[in-house]
C-alpha positions, 0 to 999 in steps of 0.5 A: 148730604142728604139724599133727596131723589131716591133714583139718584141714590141708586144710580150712585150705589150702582155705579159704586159696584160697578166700579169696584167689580170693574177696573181699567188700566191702573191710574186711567184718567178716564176711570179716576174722573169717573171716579171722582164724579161719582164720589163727589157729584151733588144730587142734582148732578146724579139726577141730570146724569141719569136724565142724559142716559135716559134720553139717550137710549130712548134715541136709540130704542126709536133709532132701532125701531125705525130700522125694525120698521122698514125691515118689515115693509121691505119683507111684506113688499117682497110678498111671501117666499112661496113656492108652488109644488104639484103633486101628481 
């Protein structure tokens, strides 16, 4: 099978290494399914995979930054921790 989509063909050779240099318990049914998907999914499959991830991630990346947001607006509302000092 030909690849068409040179971002799937990548994401494969990169889950093959992944695999290979990590390893579950023996005989994980998790890992063999992973496996199996990885070995045999069509193009399209791979494509759509990586579509998920993505999208998954932008979610959280928005999540993040929306936390990072009102951290920043409950700081600013406190105002500066400031201290004054006299010098005599």
């Amino acid at each position: 099978m030909e690849d068409r989509d040179p971002q799937a063909s990548d994401l494969r050779d990169l889950l093959a290494r992944h695999s290979s240099e990590r390893r579950c318990v023996e005989l994980c049914p998790v890992c063999r399914a992973a496996d199996v998907l990885r070995a045999r999914a069509p193009d399209e499959l791979v494509g759509g995979w990586h579509d998920v991830q993505r999208e998954a991630l932008l979610t959280m990346k928005a999540v993040i930054d929306r936390y990072v947001e009102r951290l920043d607006r409950e700081q600013s509302e406190r105002g500066p921790k400031v201290e004054e000092i006299r010098i005599d």
